[in-house]
Structures are given as structure tokens and as C-alpha cells.
N, C-alpha and C positions, 0 to 999 in steps of 0.2 A: 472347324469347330474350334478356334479357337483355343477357348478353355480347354477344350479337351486338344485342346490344342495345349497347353501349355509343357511344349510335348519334347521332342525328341532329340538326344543328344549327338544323333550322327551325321550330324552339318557342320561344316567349318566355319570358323567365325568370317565374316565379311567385315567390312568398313573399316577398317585399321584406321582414320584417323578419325572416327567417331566418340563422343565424350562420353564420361561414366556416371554416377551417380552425383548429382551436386557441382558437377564439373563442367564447362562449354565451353570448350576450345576455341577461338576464335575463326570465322572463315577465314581460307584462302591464307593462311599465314597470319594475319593481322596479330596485332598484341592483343592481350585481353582485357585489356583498361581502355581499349581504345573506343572514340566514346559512339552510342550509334549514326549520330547525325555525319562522323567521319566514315563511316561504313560504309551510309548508304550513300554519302558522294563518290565514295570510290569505285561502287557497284554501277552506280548510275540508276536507269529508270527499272533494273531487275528486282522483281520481287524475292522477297526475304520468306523463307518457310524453315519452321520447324519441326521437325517428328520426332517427339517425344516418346521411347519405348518403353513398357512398362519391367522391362528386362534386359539382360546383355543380348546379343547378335548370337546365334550361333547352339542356343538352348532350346530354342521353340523355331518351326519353319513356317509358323504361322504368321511372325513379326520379323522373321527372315525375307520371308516374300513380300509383306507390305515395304519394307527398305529400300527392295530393291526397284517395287514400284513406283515408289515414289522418284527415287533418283530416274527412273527411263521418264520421267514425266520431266522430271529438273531439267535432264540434258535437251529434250527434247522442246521444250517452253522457253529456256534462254534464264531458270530460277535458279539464285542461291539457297541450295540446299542445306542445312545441319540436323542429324541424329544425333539424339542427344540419348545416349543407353542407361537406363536404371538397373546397380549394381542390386536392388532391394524395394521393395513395395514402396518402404517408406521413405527414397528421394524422389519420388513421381511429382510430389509437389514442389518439392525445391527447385527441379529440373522443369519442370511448369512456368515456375516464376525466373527464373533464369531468363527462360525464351522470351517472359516479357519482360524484364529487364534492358535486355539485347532489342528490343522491339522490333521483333519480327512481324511481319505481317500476317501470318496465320500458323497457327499453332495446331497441330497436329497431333493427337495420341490416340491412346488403344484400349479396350476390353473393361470389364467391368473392373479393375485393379487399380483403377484409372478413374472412376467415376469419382470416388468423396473428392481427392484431390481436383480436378477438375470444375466439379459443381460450384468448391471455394474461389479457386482462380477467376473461373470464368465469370462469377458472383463479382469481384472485385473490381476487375476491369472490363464492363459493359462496352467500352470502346473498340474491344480489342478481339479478333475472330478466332474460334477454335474452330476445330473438328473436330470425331470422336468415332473411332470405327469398331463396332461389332458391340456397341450397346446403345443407349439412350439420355440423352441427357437433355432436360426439356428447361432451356433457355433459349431466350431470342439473339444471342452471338453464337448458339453451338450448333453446327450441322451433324447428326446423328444420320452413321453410315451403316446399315444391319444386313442381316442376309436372312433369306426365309431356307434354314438349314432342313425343315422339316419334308421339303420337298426331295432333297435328295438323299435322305434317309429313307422314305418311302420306296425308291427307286432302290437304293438299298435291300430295303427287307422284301419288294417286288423279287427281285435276284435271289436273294437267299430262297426262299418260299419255292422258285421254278426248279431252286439247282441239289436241295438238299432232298437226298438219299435215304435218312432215317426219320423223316419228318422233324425233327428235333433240332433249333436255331438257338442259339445264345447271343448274348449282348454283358459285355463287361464295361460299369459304366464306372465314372470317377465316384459321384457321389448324388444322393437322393433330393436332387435340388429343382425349382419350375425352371432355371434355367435349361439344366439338359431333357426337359421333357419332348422338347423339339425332336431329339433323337431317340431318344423312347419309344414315344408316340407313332412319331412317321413311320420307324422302321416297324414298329408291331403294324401299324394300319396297309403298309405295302405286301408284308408277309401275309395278313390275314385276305388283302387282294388276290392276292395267285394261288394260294393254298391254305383256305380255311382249315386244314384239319393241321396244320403244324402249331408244336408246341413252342410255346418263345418264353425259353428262360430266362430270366432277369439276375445277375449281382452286383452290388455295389460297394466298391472298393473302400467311398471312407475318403478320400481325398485324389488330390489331382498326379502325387508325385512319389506313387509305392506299385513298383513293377515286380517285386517280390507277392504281393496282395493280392494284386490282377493275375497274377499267375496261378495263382492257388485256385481263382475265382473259375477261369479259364477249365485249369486241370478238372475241376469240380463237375463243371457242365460237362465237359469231354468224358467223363465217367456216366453222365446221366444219358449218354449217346448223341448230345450233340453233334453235328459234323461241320459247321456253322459257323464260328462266335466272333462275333460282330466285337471289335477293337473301340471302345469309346472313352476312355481311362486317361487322356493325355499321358504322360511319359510311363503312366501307367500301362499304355499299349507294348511295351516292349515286353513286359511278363508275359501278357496274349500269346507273341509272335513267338519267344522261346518256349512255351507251351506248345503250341501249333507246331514248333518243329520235332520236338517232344514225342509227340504223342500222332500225328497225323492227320491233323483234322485243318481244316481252311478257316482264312481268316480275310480281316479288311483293315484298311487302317484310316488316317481321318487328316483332311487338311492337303495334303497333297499326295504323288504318287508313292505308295507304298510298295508296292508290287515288286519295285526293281531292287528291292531290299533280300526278298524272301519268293520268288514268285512261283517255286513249287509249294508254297503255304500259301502268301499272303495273296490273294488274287483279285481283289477289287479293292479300290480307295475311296473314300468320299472326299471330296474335292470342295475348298471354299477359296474363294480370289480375290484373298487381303491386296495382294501386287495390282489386282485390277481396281479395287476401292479409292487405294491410294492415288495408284495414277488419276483417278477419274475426281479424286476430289485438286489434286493439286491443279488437272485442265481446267476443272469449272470456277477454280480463284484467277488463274492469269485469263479466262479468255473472260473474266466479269458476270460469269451465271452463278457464281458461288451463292447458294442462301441457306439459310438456318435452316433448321425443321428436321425431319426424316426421310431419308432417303435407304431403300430396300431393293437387293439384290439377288434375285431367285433364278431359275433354273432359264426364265424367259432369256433376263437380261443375261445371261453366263458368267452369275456371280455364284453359283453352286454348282456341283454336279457328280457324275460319277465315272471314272476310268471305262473305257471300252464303250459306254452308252453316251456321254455327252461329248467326252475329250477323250482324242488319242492316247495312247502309250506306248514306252519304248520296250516295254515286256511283251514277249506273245500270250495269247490269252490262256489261261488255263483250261484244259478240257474239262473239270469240276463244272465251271459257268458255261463254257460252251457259247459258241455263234448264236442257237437256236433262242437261249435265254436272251443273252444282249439284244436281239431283235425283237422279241418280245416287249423288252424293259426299255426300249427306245422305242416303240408305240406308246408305252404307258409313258414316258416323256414328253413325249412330242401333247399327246390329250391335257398335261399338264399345264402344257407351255398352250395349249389356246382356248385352255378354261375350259374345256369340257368333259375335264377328271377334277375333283375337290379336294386338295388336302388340307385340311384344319389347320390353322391358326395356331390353336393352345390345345393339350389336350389336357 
């Protein structure tokens, strides 16, 4: 999730020679004046990409993972790769225009933080290819990479719904937006799946990046007897988890494995695979299927999912959730994945 992904500070930075905001180091050593037609003789017949982050490496593990994606795809396709890292929202454009300056052959970026700048660029230079992963941008140069998050929130509050003890689930969310209704929605529609009679508390924190807020939000529900509360707050998940360890009650977190954080609290993660978007956009430019439009990855394709039910873990599982539940919640999986379970769209 992303957004709610805009999240967590306990990764180390990667890419040490990756550029900053307004800055592009040159590949490979080269100067930075040097001009691109000397580039691309020097490269030869290797394609030129650039991933354009809408933040540094090392803040969020959401654009940690599409990084790293992308590079197993570079090394592996024979492409010159450059990360270009945005110190601030506001060099996304600059760093935009950069890459087509350098005249890269597909240009690369991320998340709705990304879209104005983007929409202009990509507006200017119709000649010139982007991508765009985890939102929408509807030009005939831009291929929009999404994920249907709602399915494995569902599987989510499926889990919650089988495992909680006081009937009572919470959900600490960033802020009261259509964007996060994905996780909202799923996760109330999977809880009211397995256990109609549980209550699902809702709070909203108010922004992407106050772990003091989400905690309070967290403590709040944990007072109304939640046993429950669903982690949705991007960096705001970390108030959740010191909450959770606080007070004793279970939790999830979002984007990747969480569990090996906290995992007598945190016990399930929801899982989204920025690393497998990117790889899969960077294969479909060098093998020549690259095309504009929307492309969507849900629980079928295993661009979403959830720890213990879809993908392994290196935590063992907590008895809270239990074998009995994951098997459970990997039937309601498996019905999703061949359409003959529904989960909505929008809610």
C-alpha cells in the first residue's frame, strides 16, 4: 500500500550511487556533460531506463522494493539502469526532466506524488515512454502499473474476523481519503465474511507521517477491547506497533513482511510487489510488449497478498492466527483467485 506505504524508517539505505533531488549522476562513471548520443555509443545496443523515486531509498520499503526490482530486471535483461532519488515532492519534476534530457528510453516513477509532475512531462514529450506504478495516469505514452489492494485486505479482515477473541477489530488508517477505501472496504467486507457479528472500529490519523497520532488512535481502540488493529497509517504504523507492544494486543503491518519486526505482536502483513511491477515493467520494454494503458496486479497475478496465506515467512506463525485460520483464509484466497468469491472494486 503504498501510500500507506509511505512508511517505514527501519531499512538501510541501498543504492549509494543513486542521484538526489535535481541531480543525475552520470552512468557508469561518465561525465555529466557528456552528451547522450556519446552515451548511447558507449553503451552500445543496451537500453537506457530510468526510475524516478518520489523519495530517497531507505524511508519507505515500498520504493525500496520496486529499486531493487528494477535492478534484478537490469542485470538480468543486459539494461542500463539510473535511480534518480527525490530529496522532496517538489524535484519529481525536475528529476522527470533530467531523465529526458539524458534521453533515456523509458522513464520510470511511482505513486500518486508523482502524478502532476508526470502528467506535465509526459504531456510535453509525446515521443518519449514513461511508466507509472501504483496509480493512473491516462496518456497514450504512459503505462499505468496498479494493484487491486482490496483483495488482500479482504483476506486481511477474513483473518482478523476467524482469530479475534473479543469480537472487537480495529483499523488505524492514515487519512479519510477514496484512495484508501481499498483497505477500508476489503478489510471490513472480509471481517463481515467470517464473523458477521464483529465490530470494526475505524480511526483516522489525519496524514501519512504521525506515529505519535496512530498510537493514540491504536491505544484508543485497545481501550474499547479491541484485540485486532489493523496497521494502515504508513510511518504512522510504527505508533500501532509500540502500542501493540504496550498494551498486548496483535497487530499487521502493510507492504512487506512485518512480523520479523515484532512477531509476538505483529502477526500478519499485507503484502504488495512494487519489486515484481518493476521488474515486470522493465521485461515488457527490452523484450518489445511494453504498451501504454493499465495494467493490474491482484492476488491472481501475485502482485498482492498476505504473509502465511499467500507467501511464506521467516517468522513462525503466531498461535493468535493459528494454522486452522490460514487455511481457512487460503480457501477464501484461492475462490478469489478463480472468480468465484467477489470483492468490489470501490467501495
Amino acid at each position: 500500500m503504498k501510500k500507506l506505504w509511505l512508511a517505514l524508517t527501519t531499512f538501510a539505505v541501498l543504492a549509494t550511487g543513486c542521484g538526489s533531488a535535481g541531480t543525475a549522476p552520470a552512468d557508469n562513471g561518465q561525465a555529466a556533460g557528456q552528451a547522450p548520443a556519446e552515451q548511447k555509443e558507449e553503451t552500445g545496443a543496451k537500453k537506457r531506463i530510468a526510475l524516478v523515486l518520489p523519495e530517497k531509498i531507505g524511508v519507505n520499503p515500498f520504493f525500496q522494493q520496486m529499486d531493487e526490482g528494477a535492478k534484478k530486471a537490469a542485470e538480468e535483461f543486459g539494461v542500463d539502469l539510473k535511480t534518480i532519488e527525490s530529496t522532496d515532492y517538489g524535484a519529481i519534476e525536475e528529476n522527470l526532466r533530467v531523465a529526458v534530457a539524458e534521453q533515456y528510453d523509458l522513464i520510470i516513477t511511482s505513486s500518486f506524488e508523482s502524478e502532476d509532475a508526470l502528467k506535465k512531462v509526459a504531456g510535453e514529450n509525446p515521443d518519449r515512454q514513461f511508466a507509472i506504478i501504483d496509480t493512473v495516469i491516462d496518456l497514450p505514452n504512459v503505462r499505468s502499473v496498479t494493484f487491486r489492494e482490496q483483495e488482500a485486505a479482504y483476506l486481511m479482515g477474513a483473518a482478523a474476523g476467524l482469530a479475534t477473541k473479543t469480537n472487537k477489530v480495529g483499523m488505524v488508517v492514515a487519512m479519510d481519503i477514496p484512495l484508501l477505501k481499498k483497505w477500508t472496504g476489503g478489510f471490513s467486507e472480509g471481517l463481515k465474511a467470517t464473523n458477521p457479528n464483529a465490530e470494526f472500529l475505524v480511526n483516522y490519523v489525519g496524514s501519512f507521517n504521525d506515529p505519535a497520532k496512530a498510537k493514540e488512535m491504536a491505544l484508543l481502540q485497545a481501550s474499547q477491547g479491541a484485540d485486532f488493529i489493523n496497521g494502515a497509517a504508513a510511518v504512522g504504523d510504527l505508533g500501532v506497533f509500540e502500542a501493540a507492544k504496550e498494551k498486548g494486543f496483535y497487530t499487521a503491518g502493510q507492504d512487506v513482511d512485518r512480523t520479523v519486526i515484532d512477531p509476538e505482536h505483529i502477526v500478519l502483513s499485507q503484502l504488495k510487489g512494487t519489486d515484481a511491477a518493476a521488474y515486470e515493467t522493465v521485461k515488457a520494454f527490452v523484450e518489445g510488449t511494453f504498451q501504454p494503458g493499465v495494467i493490474t496486479y491482484g492476488l491472481k497475478e501475485k502482485g498482492v497478498g498476505v504473509t502465511y496465506v499467500t507467501h511464506e515467512s521467516a517468522t513462525p506463525l503466531n498461535a493468535f492466527i493459528g494454522q486452522e485460520v490460514i487455511d481457512k483464509v487460503k480457501a477464501i484466497s484461492e475462490e478469489i483467485v478463480a472468480g468465484t468469491r467477489k470483492v468490489p472494486e470501490s467501495f
